[in-house]
C-alpha positions as CSV (number, residue, x, y, z in Angstrom):
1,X,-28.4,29.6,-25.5
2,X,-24.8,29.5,-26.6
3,X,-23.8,32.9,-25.2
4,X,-25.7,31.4,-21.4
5,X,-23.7,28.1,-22.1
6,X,-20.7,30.0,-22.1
7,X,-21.7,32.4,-19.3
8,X,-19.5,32.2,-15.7
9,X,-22.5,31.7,-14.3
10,X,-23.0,28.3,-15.7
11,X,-24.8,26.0,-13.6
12,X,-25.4,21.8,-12.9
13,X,-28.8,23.2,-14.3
14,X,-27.3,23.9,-17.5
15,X,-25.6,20.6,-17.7
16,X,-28.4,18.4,-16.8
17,X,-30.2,20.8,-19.6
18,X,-27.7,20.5,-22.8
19,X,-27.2,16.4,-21.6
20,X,-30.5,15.3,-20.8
21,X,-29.8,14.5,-17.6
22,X,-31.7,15.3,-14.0
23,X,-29.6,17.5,-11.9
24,X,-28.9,14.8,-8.9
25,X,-27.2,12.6,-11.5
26,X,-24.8,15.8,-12.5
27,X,-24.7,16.5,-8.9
28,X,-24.0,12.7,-8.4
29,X,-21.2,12.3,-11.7
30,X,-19.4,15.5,-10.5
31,X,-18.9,13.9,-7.0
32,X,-17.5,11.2,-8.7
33,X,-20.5,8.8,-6.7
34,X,-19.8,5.1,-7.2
35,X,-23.9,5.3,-8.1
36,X,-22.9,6.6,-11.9
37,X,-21.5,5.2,-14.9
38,X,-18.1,5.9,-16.2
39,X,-19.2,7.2,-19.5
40,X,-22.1,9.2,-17.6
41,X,-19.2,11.0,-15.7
42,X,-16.9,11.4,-18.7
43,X,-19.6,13.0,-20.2
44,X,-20.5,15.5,-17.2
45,X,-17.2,16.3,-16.3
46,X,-16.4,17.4,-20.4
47,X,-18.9,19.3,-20.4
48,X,-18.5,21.5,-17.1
49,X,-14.5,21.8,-18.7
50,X,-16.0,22.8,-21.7
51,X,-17.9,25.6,-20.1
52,X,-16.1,26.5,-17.4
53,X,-18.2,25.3,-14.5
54,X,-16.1,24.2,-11.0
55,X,-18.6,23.0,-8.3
56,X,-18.0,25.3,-5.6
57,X,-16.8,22.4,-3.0
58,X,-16.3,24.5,-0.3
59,X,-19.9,25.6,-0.2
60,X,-20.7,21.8,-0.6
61,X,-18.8,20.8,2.5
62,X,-19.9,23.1,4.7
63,X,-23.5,22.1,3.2
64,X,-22.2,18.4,4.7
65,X,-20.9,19.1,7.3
66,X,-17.3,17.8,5.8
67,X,-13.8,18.9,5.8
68,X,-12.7,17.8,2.5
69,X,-9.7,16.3,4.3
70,X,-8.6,12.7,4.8
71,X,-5.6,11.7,6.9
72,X,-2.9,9.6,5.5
73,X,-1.3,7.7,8.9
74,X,2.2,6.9,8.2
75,X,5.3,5.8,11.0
76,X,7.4,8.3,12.0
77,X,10.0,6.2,12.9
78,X,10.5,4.9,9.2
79,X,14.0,4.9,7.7
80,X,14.7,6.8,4.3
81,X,15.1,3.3,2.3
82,X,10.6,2.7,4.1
83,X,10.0,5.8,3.1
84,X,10.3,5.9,-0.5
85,X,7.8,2.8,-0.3
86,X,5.6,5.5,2.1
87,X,6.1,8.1,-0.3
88,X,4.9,6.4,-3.2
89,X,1.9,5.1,-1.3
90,X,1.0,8.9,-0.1
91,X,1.6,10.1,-3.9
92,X,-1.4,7.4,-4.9
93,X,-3.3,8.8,-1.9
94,X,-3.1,12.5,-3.0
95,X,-3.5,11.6,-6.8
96,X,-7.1,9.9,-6.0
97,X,-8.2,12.4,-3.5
98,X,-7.1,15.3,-5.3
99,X,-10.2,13.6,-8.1
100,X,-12.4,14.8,-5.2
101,X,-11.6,17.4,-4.1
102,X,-9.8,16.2,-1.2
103,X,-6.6,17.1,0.1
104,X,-4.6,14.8,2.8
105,X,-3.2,15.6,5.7
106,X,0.0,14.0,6.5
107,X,0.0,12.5,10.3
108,X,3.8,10.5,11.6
109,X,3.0,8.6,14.5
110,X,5.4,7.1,16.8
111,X,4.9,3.0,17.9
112,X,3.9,3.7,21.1
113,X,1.7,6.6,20.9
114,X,-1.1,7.7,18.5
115,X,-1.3,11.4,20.7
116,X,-1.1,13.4,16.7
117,X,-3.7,10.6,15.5
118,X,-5.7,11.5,18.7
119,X,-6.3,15.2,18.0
120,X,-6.9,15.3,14.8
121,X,-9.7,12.8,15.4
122,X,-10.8,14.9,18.3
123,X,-10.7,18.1,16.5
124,X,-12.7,17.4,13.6
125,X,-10.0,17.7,11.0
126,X,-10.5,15.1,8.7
127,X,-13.6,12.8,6.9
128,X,-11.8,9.3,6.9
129,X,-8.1,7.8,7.5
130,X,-5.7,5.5,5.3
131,X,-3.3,3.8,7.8
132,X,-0.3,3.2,5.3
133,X,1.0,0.5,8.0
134,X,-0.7,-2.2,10.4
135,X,1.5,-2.9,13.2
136,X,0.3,-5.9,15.4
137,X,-2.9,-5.2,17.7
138,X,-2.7,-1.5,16.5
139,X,-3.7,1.0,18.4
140,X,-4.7,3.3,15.8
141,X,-7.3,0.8,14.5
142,X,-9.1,0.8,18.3
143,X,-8.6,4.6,18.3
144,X,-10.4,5.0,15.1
145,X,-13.0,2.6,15.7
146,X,-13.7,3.9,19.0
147,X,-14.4,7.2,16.6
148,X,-16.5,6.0,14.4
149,X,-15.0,7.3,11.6
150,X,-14.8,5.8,8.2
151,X,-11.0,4.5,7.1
152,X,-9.6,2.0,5.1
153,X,-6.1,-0.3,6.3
154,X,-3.2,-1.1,3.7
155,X,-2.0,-4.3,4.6
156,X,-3.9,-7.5,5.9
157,X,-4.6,-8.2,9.7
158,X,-6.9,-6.2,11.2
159,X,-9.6,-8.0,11.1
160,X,-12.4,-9.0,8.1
161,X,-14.5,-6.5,9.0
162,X,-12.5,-3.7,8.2
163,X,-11.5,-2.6,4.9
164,X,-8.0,-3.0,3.5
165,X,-6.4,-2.9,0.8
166,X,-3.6,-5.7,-0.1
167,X,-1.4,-7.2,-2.7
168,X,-2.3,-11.2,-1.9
169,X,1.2,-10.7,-0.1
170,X,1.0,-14.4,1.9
171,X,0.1,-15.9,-1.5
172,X,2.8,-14.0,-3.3
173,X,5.3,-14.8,-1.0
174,X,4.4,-18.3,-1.0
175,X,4.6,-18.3,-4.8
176,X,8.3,-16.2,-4.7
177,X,9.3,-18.3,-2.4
178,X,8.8,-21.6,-4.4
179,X,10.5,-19.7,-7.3
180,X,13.3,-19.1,-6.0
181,X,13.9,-22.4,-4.4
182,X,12.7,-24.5,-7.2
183,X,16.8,-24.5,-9.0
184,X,18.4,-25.1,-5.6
185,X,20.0,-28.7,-5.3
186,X,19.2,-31.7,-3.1
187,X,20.1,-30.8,0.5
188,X,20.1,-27.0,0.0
189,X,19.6,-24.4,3.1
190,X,17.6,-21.9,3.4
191,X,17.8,-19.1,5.7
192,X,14.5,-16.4,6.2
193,X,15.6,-13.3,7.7
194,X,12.4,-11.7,8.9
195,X,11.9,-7.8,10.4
196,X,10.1,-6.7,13.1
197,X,6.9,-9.5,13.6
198,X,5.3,-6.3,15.2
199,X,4.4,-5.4,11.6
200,X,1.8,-6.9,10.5
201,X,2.9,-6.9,6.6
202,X,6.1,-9.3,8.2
203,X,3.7,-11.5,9.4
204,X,2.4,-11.9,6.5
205,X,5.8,-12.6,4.9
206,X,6.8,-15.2,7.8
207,X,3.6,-16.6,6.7
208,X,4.2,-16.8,2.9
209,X,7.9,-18.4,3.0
210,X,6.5,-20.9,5.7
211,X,4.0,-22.1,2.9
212,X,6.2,-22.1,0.5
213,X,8.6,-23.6,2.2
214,X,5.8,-26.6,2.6
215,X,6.0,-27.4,-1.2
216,X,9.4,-28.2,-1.4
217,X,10.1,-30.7,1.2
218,X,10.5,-33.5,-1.9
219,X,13.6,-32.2,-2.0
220,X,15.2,-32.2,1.6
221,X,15.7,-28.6,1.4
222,X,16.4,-27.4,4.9
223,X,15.4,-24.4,6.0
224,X,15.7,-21.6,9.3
225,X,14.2,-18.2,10.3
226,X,15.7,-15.9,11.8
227,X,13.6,-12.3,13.6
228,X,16.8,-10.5,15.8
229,X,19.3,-8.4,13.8
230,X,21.4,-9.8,15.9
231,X,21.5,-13.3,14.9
232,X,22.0,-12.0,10.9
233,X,25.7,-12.0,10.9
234,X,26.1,-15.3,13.5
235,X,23.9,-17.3,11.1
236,X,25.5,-16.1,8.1
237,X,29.1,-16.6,9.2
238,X,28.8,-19.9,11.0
239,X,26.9,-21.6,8.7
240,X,26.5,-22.0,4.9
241,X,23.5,-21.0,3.2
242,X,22.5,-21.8,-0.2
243,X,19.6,-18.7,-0.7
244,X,18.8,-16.2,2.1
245,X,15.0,-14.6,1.6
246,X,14.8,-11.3,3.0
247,X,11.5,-9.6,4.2
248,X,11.9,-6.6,2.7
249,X,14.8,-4.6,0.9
250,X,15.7,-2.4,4.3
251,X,16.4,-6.3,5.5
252,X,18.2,-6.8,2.2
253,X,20.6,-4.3,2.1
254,X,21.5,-5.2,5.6
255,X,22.4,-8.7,4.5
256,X,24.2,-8.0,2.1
257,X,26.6,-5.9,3.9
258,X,27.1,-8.6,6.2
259,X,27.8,-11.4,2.9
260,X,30.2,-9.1,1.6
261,X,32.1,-8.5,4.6
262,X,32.1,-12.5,4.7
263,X,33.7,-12.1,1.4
264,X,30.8,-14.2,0.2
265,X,29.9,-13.3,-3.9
266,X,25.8,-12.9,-4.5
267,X,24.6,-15.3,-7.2
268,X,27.9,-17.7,-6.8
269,X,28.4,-18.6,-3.3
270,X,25.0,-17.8,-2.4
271,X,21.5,-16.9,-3.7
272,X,19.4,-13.6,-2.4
273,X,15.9,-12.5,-2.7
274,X,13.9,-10.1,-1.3
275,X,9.9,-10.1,-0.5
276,X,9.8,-6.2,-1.4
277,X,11.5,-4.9,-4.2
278,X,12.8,-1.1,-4.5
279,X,15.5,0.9,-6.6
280,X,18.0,-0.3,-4.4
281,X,18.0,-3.5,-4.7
282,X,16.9,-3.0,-8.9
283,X,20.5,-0.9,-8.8
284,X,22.5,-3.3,-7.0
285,X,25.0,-5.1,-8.6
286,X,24.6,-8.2,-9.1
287,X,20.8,-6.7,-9.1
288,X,18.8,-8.6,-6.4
289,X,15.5,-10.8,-7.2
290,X,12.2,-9.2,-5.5
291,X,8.5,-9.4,-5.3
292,X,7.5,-5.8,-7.1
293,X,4.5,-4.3,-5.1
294,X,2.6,-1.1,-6.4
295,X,2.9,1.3,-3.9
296,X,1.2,3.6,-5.9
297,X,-1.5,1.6,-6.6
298,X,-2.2,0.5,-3.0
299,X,-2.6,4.5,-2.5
300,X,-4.3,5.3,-5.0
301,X,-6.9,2.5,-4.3
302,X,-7.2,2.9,-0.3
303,X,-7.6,6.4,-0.8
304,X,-10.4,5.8,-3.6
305,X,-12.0,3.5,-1.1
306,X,-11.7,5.7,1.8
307,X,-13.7,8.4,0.1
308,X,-16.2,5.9,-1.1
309,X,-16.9,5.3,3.0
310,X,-17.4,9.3,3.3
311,X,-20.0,9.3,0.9
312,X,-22.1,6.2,2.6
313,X,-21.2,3.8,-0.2
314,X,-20.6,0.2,0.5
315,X,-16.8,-1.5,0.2
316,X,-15.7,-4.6,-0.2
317,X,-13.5,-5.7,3.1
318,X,-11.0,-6.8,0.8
319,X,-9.6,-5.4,-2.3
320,X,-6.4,-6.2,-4.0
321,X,-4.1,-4.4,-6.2
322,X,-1.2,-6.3,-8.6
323,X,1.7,-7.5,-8.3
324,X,4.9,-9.2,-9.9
325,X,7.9,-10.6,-9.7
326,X,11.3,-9.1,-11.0
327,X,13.7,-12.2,-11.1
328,X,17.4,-10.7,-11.4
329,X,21.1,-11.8,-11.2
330,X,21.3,-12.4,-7.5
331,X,19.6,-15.4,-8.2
332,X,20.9,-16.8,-11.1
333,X,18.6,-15.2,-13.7
């Protein structure tokens, strides 16, 4: 038996014999199937390393009709500061398919068009899609449905019956929000610089520093949003502002190019925060105050999810991954 055990032709058959176990619940713990314990798949997958034994995939996938690809959606248009948020969310998504089997296929979509989206649906490409971004009424998400193929959304908004993956970001916001506010004097102003509301995740954000916002009326704290780029440097340089909340850090950094040519000092004349945190903004000096999402884990989890859809298994609509807040000089920490 040990010379067979050790043989290149080693088979699930010879797993299931050495561990007691049927050969569907091998076949099962090898394709990682939500169906199996943890410990059950620990103890398959040490003992096909052990021996040598690789499931031949390939064979399996054209036994099931499956491409062992999924498709990771992300904007084209993105700007190199959004991207290193995209690029940590595609390393989670690779990571957690890569368990799999899987590999991921990288599609950059424009806002008006989904035409790469399109054919890779129509040619049979992938087994499910991660959309790394919701934009508002997406056409992606009709697209997809009208496909009937399984994928899972990052980001809240498109509806409860589809599955997404999210970090609580209204409550979050909300809970930043009060925060930062909860220091500021009697009478303070507060000014919300939002980006595009065609993004969902923005949305969401408006959303958050509007409840927030709510609990700290008590102290007459004034407050004013402004959505055009525009209107930044007019609201900035006409009137004074106690704390400006940014969206995200692209938004950040672009306000605080237009404080400092206002030859206004972060964390003295006035108070910054951001909704989404990045190395920018941990770098800056005076460093700037965020809400720390894990890009990585939102990834990781869609992706996990996504696969879980390929193989018939039920999700949970929502599913949430941590977050935290990194409270920094900009203000007053």
């Amino acid at each position: 038996m040990s010379n067979r055990l050790h043989n290149s032709n080693f088979t699930m058959d010879d797993i299931a014999l050495e561990l007691g176990l049927s050969k569907s619940t091998v076949s099962r713990a090898l394709s990682d199937s939500g169906r199996i314990s943890m410990e059950t798949k620990n103890r398959v997958r040490e003992c096909a390393k052990r021996h040598g034994f690789k499931p031949n995939l390939v064979a399996k996938a054209l036994a099931g009709k499956k491409t062992l690809n999924i498709a990771a959606v992300m904007p084209f248009q993105a700007s190199a500061t959004q991207m290193m948020f995209f690029h940590e969310c595609l390393s989670g998504i690779v990571s957690r398919a890569a368990l799999s089997g899987y590999s991921v296929l990288v599609c950059m979509t424009e806002s008006s068009e989904n035409e790469i989206l399109q054919n890779v649906l129509s040619d049979g490409k992938v087994d499910a899609v991660v959309l790394t971004q919701l934009k508002h009424n997406d056409e992606n998400v009709a697209l997809l449905r009208r496909h009937g193929l399984p994928f899972v959304v990052i980001g809240s908004g498109a509806g409860d019956d589809i599955v997404h993956v999210d970090s609580r970001m209204k409550e979050n916001c909300a809970q930043f929000t009060e925060l930062v506010t909860e220091k500021l004097p009697a009478a303070s102003r507060v000014l919300f610089v939002c980006g595009s509301l065609d993004i969902e995740a923005n949305n969401n954000r408006l959303s958050g520093f509007l409840s927030g916002m709510e609990s700290v009326k008590g102290k007459d704290v004034q407050y004013a949003v402004c959505t055009e780029p525009s209107d930044v440097a007019d609201e900035i340089s006409l009137k004074s502002w106690n704390l400006v909340l940014c969206s995200d850090d692209v938004v950040c950094m672009q306000v605080v190019e237009i404080l400092n040519e206002n030859h206004l000092e972060i964390g003295r004349d006035v108070k910054i925060a951001s909704f989404h945190d990045s190395v920018l903004l941990e770098s800056h000096v005076p460093s700037i105050s965020a809400v720390k999402v894990d890009a990585y884990a939102l990834g990781e989890k869609s992706s996990e999810l996504s696969l879980n859809l390929v193989k018939g298994e039920k999700c949970e609509s929502v599913n949430y991954v941590d977050c935290s807040f990194a409270m920094r000089a900009s203000t007053g920490e």
